[in-house]
N, C-alpha and C positions, 0 to 999 in steps of 0.2 A: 692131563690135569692130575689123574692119581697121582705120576713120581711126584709133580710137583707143590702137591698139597700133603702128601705123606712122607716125605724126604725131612730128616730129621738129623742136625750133628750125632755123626755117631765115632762114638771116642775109645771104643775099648773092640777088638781083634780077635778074630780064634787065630793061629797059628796056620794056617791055610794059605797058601801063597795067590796071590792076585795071577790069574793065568792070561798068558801073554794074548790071547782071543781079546779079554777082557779088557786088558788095557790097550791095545788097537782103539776097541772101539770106545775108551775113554775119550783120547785120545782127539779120534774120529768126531766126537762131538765138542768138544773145546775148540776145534779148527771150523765148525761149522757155526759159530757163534756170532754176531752180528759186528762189525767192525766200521770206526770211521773213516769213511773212504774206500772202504772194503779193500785196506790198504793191510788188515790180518799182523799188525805190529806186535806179534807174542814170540816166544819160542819157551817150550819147556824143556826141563832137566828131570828126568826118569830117575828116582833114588830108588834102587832095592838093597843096596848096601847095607848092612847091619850097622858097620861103624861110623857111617854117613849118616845114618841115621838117628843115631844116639849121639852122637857130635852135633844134629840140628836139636835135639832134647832142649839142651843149653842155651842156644840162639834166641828160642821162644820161648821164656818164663812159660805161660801156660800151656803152650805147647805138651810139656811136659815128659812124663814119662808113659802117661797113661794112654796118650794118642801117637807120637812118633816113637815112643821109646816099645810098641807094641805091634806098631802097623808094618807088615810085610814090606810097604812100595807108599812113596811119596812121589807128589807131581809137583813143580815149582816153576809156576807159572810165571814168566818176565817179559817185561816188556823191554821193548825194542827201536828207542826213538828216531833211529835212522831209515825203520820203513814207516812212519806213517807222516801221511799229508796232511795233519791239521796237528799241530804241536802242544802235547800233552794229553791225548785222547788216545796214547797207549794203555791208560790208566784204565779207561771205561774198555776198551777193547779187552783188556786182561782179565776185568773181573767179571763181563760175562762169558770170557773163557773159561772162567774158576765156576764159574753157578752152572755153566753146561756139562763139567766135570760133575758136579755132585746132582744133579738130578740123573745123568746116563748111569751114576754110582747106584742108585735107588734102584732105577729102571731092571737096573742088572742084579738085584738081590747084594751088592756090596753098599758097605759102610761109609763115611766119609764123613771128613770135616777141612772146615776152611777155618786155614790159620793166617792171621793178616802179618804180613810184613813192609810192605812199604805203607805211610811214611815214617816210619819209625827209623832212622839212618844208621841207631846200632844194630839192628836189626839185619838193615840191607847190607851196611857193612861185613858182619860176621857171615852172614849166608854168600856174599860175593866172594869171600876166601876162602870159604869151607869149597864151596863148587869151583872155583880158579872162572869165576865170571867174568867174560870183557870188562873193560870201564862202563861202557854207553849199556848194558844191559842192565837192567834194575827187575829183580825178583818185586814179585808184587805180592804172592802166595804164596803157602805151601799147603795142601789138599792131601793129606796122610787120607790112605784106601785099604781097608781088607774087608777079609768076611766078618760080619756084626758079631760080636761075642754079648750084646746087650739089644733088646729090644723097645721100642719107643714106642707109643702112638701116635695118630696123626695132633698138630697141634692148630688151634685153630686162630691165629693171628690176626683173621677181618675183624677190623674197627670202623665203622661207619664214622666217627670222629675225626678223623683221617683223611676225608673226603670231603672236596670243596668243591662246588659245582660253578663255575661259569667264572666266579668272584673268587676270594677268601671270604 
């Protein structure tokens, strides 16, 4: 419950490289994440590239420069429609791969934020050429990770409004 009530976008980097321990077990928890059919329809794309990652700056308006153009190591999560057994629930598979990524990010003292790219098709477009993506693969994410260069508090987002018990 702490990472996940204390996990906070975090957009700004110290210059620290994300160490390969750390991204394993990124990694390790994105793959452990709930899936339909337990059919696991993801694969990710590991950026530490410099120019990779300043070439994705562009693809994501807000992306930016403040969050990819600073972050050591990006994850880009994509879905996979030829593994999964119920047709279009790559979609839900991917993005609690992306939410397992940024709370294991908390848990481990790094940063993170989620940047959405699908459904946005210039989006998936520009990211499927920058990475040379199959056709059938569709980027759903991209999860820029370093060490926090800025600190957040926890934020407290329960709304009892929210909440419809039995009925609406």
């Amino acid at each position: 419950m702490k990472a996940i009530l204390e996990r906070r976008s975090i957009r700004k980097y110290t210059d620290e490289p994300v160490s390969d321990d750390d991204l394993n077990n990124l990694l390790k928890a994105a793959m452990a994440a709930p899936s339909a059919g337990n059919q696991q329809s993801w694969e990710f794309v590991v950026i530490r590239d410099r120019d990779i990652l300043n070439t994705a700056v562009g693809i994501h308006p807000s992306g930016g420069y403040k969050m990819l153009g600073h972050a050591p190591l990006a994850i880009v999560v994509c879905g996979n429609p030829d593994k999964e057994l119920y047709e279009g629930y790559w979609v839900q598979d991917c993005a609690a791969a992306t939410e397992n990524i940024l709370i294991a990010a908390q848990s481990l003292g790094l940063g993170a934020v989620w940047l959405g790219v699908y459904p946005r098709e210039d989006r998936v477009a520009k990211l499927k050429k920058l990475l040379g993506l199959p056709d059938r693969i569709i980027p759903l994410s991209i999860v820029s990770v370093g060490h926090p260069a800025e600190k957040k508090g926890p934020s407290n987002r329960f709304d009892e409004g929210n909440i419809h018990l039995d009925k609406w």
